[in-house]
PyMOL Python script that loads the backbone (N, CA, C, O; Angstrom):
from pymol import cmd

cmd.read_pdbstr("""\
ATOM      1  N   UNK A   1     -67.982 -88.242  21.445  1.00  0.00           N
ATOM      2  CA  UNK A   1     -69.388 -88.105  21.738  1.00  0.00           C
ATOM      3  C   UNK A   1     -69.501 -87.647  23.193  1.00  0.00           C
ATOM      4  O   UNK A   1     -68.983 -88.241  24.139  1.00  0.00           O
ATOM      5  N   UNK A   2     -70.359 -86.333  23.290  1.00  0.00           N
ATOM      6  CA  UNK A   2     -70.499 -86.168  24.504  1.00  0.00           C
ATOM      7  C   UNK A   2     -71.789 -86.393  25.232  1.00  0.00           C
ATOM      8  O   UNK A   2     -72.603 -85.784  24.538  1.00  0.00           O
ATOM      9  N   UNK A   3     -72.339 -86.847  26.094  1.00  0.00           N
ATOM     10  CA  UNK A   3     -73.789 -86.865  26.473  1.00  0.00           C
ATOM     11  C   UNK A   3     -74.423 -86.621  27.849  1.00  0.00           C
ATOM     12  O   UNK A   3     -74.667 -87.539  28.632  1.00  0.00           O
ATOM     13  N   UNK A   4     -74.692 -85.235  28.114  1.00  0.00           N
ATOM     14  CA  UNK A   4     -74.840 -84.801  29.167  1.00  0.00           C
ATOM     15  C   UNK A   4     -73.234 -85.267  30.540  1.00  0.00           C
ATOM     16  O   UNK A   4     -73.272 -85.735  31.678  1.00  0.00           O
ATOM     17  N   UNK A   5     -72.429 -84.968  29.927  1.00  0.00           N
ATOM     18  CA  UNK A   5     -71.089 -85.214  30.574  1.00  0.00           C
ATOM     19  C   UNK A   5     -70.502 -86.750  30.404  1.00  0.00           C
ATOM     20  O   UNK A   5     -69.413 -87.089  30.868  1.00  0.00           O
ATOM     21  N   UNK A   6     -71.096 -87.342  29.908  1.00  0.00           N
ATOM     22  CA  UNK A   6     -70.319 -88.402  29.837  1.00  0.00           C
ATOM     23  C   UNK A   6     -69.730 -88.964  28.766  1.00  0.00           C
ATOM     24  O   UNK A   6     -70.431 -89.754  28.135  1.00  0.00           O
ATOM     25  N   UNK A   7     -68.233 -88.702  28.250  1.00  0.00           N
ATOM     26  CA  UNK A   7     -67.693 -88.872  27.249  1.00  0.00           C
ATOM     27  C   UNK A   7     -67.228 -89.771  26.921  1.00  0.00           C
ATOM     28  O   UNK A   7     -66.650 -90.427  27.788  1.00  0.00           O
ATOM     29  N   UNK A   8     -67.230 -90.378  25.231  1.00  0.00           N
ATOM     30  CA  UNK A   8     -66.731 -91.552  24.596  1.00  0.00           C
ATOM     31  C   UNK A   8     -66.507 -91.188  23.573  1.00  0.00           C
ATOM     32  O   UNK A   8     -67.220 -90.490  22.853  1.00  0.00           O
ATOM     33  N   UNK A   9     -64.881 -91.861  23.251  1.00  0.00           N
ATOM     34  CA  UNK A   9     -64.067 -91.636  21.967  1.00  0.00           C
ATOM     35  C   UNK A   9     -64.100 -92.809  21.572  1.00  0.00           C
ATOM     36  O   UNK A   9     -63.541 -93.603  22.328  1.00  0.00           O
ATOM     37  N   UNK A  10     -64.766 -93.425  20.224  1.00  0.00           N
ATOM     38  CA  UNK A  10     -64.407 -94.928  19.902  1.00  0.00           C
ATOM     39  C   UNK A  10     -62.975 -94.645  19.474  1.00  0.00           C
ATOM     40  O   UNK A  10     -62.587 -93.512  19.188  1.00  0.00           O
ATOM     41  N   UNK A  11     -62.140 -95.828  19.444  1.00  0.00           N
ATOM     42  CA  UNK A  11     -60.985 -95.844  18.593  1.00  0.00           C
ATOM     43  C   UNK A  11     -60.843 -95.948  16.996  1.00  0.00           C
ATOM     44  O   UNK A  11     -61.783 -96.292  16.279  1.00  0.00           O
ATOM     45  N   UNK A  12     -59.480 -95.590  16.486  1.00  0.00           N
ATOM     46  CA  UNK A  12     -59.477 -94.950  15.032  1.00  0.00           C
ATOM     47  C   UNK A  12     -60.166 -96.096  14.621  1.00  0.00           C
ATOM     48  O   UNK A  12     -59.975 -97.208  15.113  1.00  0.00           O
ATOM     49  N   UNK A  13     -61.104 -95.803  13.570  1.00  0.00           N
ATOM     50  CA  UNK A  13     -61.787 -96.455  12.395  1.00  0.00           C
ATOM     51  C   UNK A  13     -62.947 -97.355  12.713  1.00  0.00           C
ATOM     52  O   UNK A  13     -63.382 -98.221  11.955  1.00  0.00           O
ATOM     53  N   UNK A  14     -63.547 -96.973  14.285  1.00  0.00           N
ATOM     54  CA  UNK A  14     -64.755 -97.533  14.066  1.00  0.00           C
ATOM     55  C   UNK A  14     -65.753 -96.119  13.965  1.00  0.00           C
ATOM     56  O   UNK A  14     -65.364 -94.966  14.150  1.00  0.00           O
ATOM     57  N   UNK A  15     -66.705 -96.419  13.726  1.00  0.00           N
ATOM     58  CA  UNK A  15     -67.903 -95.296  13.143  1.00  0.00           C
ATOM     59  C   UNK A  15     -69.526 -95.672  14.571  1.00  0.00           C
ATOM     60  O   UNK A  15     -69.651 -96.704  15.230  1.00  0.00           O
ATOM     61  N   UNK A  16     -70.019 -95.024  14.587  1.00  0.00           N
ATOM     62  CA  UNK A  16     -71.456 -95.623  15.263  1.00  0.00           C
ATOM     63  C   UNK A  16     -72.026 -95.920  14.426  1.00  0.00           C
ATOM     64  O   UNK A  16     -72.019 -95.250  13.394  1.00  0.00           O
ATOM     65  N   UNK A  17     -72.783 -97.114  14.567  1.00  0.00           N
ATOM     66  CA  UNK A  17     -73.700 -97.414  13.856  1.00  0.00           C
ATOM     67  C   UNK A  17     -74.946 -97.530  14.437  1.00  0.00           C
ATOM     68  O   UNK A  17     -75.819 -97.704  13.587  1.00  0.00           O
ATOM     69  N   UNK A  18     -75.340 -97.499  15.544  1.00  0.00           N
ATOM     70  CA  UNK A  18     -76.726 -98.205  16.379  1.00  0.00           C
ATOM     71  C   UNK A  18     -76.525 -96.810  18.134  1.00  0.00           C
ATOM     72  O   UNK A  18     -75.590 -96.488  18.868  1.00  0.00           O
ATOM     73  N   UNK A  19     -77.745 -96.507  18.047  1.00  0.00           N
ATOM     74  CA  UNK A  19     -77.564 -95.599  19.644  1.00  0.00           C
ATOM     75  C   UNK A  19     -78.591 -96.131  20.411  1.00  0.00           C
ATOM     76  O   UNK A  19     -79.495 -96.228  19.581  1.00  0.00           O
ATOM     77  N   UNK A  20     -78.905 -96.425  21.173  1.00  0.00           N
ATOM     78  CA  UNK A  20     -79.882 -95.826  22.394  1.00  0.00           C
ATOM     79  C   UNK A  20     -79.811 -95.296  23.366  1.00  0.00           C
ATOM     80  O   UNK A  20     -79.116 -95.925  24.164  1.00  0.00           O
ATOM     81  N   UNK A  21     -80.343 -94.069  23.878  1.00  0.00           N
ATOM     82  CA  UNK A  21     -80.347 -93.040  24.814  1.00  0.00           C
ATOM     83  C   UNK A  21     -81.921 -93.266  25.330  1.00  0.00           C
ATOM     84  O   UNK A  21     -82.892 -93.704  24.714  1.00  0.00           O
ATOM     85  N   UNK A  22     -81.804 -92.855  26.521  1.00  0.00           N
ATOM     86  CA  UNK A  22     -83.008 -93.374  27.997  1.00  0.00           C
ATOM     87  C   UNK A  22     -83.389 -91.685  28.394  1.00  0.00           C
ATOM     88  O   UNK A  22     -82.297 -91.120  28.460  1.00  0.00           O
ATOM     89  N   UNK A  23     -83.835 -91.284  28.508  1.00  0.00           N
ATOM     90  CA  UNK A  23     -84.368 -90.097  29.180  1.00  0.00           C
ATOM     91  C   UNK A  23     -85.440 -90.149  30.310  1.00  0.00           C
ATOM     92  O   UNK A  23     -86.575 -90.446  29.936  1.00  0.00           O
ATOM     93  N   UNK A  24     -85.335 -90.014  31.044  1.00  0.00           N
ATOM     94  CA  UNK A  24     -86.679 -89.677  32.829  1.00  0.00           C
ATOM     95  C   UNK A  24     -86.788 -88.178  33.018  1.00  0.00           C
ATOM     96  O   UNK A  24     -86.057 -87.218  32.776  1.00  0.00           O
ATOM     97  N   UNK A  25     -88.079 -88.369  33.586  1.00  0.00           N
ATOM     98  CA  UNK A  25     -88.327 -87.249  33.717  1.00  0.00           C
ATOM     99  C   UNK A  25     -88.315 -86.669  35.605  1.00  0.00           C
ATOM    100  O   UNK A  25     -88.515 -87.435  36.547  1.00  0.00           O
ATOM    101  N   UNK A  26     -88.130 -85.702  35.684  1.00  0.00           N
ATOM    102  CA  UNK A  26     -87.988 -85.508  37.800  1.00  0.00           C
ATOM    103  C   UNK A  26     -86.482 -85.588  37.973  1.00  0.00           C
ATOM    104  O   UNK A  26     -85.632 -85.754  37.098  1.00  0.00           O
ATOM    105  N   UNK A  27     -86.341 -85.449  39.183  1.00  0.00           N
ATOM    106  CA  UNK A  27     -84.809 -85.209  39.411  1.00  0.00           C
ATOM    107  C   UNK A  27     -85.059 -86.428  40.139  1.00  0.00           C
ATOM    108  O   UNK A  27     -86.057 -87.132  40.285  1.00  0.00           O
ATOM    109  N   UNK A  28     -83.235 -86.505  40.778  1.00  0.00           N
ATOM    110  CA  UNK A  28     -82.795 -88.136  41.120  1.00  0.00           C
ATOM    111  C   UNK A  28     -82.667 -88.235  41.824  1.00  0.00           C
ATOM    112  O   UNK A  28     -82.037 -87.509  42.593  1.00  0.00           O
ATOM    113  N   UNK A  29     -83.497 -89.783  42.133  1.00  0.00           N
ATOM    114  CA  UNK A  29     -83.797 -90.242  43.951  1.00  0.00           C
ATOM    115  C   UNK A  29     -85.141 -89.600  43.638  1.00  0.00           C
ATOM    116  O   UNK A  29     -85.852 -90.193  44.449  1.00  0.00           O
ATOM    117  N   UNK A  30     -85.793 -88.925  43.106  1.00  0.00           N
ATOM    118  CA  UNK A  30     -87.276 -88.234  43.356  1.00  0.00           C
ATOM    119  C   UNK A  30     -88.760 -89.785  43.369  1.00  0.00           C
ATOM    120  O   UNK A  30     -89.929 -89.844  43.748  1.00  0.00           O
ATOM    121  N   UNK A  31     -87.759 -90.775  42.715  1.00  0.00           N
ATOM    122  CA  UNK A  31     -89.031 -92.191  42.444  1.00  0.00           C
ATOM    123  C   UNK A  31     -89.386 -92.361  40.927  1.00  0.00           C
ATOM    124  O   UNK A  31     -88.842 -91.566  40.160  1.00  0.00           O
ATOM    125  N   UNK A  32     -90.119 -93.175  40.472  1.00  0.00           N
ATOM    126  CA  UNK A  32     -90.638 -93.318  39.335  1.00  0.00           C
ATOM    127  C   UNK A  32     -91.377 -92.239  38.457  1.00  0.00           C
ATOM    128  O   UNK A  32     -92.375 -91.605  38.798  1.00  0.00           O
ATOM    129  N   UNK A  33     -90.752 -92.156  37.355  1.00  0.00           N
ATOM    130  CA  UNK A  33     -91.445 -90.948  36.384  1.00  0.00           C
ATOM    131  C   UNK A  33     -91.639 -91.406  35.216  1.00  0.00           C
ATOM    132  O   UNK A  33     -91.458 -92.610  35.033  1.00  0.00           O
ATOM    133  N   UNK A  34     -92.047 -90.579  34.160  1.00  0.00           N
ATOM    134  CA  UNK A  34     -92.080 -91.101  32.888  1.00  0.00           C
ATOM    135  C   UNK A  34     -90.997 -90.866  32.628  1.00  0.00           C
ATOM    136  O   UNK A  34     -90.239 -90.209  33.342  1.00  0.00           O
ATOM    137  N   UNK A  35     -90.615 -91.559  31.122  1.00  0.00           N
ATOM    138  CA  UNK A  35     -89.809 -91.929  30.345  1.00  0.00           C
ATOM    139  C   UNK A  35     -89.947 -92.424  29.225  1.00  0.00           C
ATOM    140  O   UNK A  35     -90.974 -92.866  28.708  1.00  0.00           O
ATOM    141  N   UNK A  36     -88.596 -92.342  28.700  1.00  0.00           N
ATOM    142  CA  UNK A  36     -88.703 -92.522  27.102  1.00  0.00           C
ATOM    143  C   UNK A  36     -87.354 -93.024  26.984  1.00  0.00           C
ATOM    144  O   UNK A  36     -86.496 -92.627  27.773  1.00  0.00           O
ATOM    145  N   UNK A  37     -86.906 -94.406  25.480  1.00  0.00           N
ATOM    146  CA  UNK A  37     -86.218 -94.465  25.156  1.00  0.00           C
ATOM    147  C   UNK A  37     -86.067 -93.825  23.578  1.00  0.00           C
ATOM    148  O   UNK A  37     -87.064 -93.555  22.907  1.00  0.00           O
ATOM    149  N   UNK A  38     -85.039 -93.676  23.215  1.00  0.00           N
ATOM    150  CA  UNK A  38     -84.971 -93.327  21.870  1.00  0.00           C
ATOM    151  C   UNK A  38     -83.518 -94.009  20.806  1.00  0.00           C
ATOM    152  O   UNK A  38     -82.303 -93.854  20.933  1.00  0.00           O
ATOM    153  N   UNK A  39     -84.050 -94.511  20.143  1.00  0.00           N
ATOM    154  CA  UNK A  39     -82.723 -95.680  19.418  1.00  0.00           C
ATOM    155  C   UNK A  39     -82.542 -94.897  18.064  1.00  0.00           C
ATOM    156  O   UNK A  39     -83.382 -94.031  17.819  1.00  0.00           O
ATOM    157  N   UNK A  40     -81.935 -95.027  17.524  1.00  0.00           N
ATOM    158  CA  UNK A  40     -81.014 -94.771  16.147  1.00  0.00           C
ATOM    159  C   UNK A  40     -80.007 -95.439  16.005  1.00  0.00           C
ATOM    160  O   UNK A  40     -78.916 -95.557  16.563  1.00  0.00           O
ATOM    161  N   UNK A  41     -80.958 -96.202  14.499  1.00  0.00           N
ATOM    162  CA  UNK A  41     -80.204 -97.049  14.011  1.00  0.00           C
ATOM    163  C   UNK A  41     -80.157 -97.345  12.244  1.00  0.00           C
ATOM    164  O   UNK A  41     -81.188 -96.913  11.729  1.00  0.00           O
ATOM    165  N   UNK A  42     -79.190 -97.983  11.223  1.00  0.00           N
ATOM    166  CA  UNK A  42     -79.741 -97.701   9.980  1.00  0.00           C
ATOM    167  C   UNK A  42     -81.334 -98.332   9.640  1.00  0.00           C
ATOM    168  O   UNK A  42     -82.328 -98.904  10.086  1.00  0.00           O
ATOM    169  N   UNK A  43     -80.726 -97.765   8.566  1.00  0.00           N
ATOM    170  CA  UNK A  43     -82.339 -98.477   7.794  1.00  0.00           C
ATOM    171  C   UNK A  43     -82.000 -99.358   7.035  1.00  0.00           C
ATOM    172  O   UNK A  43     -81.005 -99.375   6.310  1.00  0.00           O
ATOM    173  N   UNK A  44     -83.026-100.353   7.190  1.00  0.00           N
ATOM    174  CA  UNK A  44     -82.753-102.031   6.221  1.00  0.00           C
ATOM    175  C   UNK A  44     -82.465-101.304   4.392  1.00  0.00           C
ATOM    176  O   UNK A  44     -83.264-100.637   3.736  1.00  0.00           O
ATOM    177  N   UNK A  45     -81.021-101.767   3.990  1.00  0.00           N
ATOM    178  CA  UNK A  45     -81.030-101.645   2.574  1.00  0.00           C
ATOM    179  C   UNK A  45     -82.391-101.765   1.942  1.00  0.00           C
ATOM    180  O   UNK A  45     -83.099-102.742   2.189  1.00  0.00           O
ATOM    181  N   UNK A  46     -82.698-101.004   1.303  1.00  0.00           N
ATOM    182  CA  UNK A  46     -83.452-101.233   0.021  1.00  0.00           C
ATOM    183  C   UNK A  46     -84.982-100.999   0.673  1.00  0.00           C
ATOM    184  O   UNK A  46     -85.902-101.385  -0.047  1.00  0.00           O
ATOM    185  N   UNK A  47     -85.301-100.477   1.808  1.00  0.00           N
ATOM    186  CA  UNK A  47     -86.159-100.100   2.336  1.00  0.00           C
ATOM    187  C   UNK A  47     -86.410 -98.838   1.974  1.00  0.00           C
ATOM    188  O   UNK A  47     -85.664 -97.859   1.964  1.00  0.00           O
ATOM    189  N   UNK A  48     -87.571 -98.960   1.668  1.00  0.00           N
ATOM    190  CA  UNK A  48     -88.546 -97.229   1.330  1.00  0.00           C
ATOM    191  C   UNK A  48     -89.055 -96.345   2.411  1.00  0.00           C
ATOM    192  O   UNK A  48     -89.779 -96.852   3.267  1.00  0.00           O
ATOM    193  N   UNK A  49     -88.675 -94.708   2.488  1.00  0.00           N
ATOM    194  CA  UNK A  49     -89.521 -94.392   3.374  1.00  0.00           C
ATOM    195  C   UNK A  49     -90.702 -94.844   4.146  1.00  0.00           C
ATOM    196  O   UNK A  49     -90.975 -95.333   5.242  1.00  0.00           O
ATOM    197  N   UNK A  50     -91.291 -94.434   3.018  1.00  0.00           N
ATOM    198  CA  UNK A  50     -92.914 -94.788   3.341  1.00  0.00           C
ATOM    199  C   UNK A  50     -93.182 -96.282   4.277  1.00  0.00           C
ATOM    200  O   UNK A  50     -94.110 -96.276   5.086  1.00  0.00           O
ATOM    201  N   UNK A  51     -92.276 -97.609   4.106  1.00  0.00           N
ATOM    202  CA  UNK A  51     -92.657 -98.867   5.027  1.00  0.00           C
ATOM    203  C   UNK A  51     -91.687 -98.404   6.175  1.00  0.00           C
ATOM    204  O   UNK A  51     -91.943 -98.804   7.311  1.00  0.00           O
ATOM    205  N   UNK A  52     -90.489 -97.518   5.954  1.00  0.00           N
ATOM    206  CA  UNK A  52     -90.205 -97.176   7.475  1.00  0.00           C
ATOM    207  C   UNK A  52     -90.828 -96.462   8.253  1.00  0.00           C
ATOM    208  O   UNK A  52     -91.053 -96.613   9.454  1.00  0.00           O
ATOM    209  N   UNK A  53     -91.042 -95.868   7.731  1.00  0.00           N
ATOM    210  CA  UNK A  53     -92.811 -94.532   8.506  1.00  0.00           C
ATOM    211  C   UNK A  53     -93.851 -95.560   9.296  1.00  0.00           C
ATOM    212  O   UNK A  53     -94.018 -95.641  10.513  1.00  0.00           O
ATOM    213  N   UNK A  54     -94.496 -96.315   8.252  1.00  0.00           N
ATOM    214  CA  UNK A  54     -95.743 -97.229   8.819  1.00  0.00           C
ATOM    215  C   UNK A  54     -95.385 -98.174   9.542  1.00  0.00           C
ATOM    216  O   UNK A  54     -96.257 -98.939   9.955  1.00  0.00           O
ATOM    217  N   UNK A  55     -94.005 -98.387   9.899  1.00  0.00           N
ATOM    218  CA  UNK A  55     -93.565 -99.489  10.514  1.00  0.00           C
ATOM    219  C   UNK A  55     -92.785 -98.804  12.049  1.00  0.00           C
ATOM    220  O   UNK A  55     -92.607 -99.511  13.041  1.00  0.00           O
ATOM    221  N   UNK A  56     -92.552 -97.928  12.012  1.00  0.00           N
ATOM    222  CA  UNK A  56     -92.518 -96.700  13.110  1.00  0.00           C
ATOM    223  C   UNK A  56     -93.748 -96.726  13.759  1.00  0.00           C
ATOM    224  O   UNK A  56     -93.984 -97.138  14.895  1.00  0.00           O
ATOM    225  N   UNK A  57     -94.480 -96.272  12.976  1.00  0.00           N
ATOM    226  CA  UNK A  57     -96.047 -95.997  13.342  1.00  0.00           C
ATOM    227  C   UNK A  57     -96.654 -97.003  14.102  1.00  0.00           C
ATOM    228  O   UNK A  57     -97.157 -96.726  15.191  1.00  0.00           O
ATOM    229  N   UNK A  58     -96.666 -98.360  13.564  1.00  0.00           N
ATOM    230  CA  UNK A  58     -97.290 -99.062  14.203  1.00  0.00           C
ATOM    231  C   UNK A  58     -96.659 -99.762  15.359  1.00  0.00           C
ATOM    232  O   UNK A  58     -97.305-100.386  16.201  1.00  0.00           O
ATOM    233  N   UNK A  59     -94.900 -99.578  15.353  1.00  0.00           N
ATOM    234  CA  UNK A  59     -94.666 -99.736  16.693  1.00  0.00           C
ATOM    235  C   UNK A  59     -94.862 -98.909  17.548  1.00  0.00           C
ATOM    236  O   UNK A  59     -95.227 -99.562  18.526  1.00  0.00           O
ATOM    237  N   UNK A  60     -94.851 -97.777  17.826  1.00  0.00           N
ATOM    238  CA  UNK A  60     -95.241 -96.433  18.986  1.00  0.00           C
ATOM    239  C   UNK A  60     -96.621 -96.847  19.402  1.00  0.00           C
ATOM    240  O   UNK A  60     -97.008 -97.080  20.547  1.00  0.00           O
ATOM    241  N   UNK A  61     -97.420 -96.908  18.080  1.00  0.00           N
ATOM    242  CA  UNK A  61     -99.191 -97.508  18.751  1.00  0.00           C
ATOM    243  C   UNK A  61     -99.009 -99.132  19.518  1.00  0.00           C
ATOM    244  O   UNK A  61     -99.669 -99.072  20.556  1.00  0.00           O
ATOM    245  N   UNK A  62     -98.467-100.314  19.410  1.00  0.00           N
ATOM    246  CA  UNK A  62     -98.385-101.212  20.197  1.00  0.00           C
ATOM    247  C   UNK A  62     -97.309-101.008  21.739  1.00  0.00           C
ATOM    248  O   UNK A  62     -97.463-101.704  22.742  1.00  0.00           O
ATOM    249  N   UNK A  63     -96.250 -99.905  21.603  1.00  0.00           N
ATOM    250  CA  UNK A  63     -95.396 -99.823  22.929  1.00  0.00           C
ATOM    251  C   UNK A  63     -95.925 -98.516  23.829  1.00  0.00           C
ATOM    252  O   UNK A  63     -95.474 -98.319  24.957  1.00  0.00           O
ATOM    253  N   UNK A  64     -96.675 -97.861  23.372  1.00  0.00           N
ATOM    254  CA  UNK A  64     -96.921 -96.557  23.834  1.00  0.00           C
ATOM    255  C   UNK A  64     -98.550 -96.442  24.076  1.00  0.00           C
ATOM    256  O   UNK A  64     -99.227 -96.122  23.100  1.00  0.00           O
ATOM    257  N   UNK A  65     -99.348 -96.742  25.608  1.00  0.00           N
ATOM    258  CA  UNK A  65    -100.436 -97.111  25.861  1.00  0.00           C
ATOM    259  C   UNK A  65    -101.044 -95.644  25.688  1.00  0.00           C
ATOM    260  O   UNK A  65    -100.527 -94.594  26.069  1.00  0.00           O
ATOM    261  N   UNK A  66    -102.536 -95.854  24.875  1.00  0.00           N
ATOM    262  CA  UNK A  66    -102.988 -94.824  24.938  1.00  0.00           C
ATOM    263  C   UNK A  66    -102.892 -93.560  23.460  1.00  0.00           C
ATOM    264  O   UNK A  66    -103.514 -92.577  23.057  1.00  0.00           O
ATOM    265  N   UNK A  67    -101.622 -94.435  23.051  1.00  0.00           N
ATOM    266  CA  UNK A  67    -101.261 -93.194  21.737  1.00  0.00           C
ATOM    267  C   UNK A  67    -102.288 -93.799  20.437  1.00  0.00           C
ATOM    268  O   UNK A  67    -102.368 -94.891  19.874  1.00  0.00           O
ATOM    269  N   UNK A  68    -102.905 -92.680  20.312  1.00  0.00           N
ATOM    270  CA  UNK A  68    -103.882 -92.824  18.786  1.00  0.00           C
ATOM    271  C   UNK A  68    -104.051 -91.891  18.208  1.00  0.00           C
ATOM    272  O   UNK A  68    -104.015 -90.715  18.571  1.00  0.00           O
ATOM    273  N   UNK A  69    -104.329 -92.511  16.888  1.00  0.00           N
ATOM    274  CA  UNK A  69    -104.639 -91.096  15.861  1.00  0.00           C
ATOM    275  C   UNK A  69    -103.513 -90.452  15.082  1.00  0.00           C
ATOM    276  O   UNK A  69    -103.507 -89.363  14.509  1.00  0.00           O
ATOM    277  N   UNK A  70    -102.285 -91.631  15.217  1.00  0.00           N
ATOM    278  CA  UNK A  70    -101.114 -90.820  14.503  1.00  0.00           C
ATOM    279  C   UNK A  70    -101.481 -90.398  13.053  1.00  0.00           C
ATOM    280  O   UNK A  70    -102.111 -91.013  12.193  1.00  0.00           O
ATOM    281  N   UNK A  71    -100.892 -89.145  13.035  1.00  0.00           N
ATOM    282  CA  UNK A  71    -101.067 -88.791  11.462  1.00  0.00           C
ATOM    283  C   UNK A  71     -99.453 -88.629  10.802  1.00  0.00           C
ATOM    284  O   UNK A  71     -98.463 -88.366  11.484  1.00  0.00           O
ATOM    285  N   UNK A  72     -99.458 -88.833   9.466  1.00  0.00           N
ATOM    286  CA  UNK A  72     -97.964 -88.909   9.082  1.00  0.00           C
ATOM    287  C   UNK A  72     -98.162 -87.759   8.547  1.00  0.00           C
ATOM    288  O   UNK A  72     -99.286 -87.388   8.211  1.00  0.00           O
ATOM    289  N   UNK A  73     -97.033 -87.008   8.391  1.00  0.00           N
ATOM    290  CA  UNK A  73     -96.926 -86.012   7.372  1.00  0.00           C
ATOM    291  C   UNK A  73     -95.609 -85.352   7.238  1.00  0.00           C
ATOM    292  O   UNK A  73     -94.814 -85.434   8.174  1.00  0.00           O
ATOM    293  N   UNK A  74     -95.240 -84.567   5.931  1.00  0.00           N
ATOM    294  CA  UNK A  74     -94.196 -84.444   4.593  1.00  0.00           C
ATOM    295  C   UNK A  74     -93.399 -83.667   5.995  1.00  0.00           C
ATOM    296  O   UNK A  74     -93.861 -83.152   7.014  1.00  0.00           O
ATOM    297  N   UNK A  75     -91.936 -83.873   5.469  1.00  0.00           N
ATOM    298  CA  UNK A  75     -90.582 -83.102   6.476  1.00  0.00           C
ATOM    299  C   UNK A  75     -90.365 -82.173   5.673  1.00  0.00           C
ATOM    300  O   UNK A  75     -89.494 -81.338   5.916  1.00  0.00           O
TER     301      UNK A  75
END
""", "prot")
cmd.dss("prot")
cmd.show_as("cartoon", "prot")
cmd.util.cbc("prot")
cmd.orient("prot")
């Protein structure tokens, strides 16, 4: 895995299962900017799209001030 230069080889026979990556915005040392985290991870067995969608949904509207009006729609 490479990520913006910083490389990691797990050893033979483990797999990823879970990520989170941090992104800022401005260059460094510039002070406080926005940001974003972003996680990937599985999905609960036996879980349906559709309650992972609305359950997405309604976390971004409680962590993310200001965000409304999400609309879902087909990939």
């Amino acid at each position: 895995m490479n990520v913006e230069g910083f490389e990691f080889a797990a050893p033979p026979g483990f797999r990823t299962e879970e990520m989170t990556v941090g992104y800022r915005m401005g260059l460094p040392g510039s002070g406080p900017g926005p940001s974003i985290i972003v996680q990937s991870k599985p999905a609960r067995t036996g879980a349906k799209l559709e309650t992972l969608a609305a359950e997405t949904m309604t976390e971004l509207t409680q962590t993310i001030a200001h965000l409304k009006n999400l609309v879902r729609a087909e990939l």
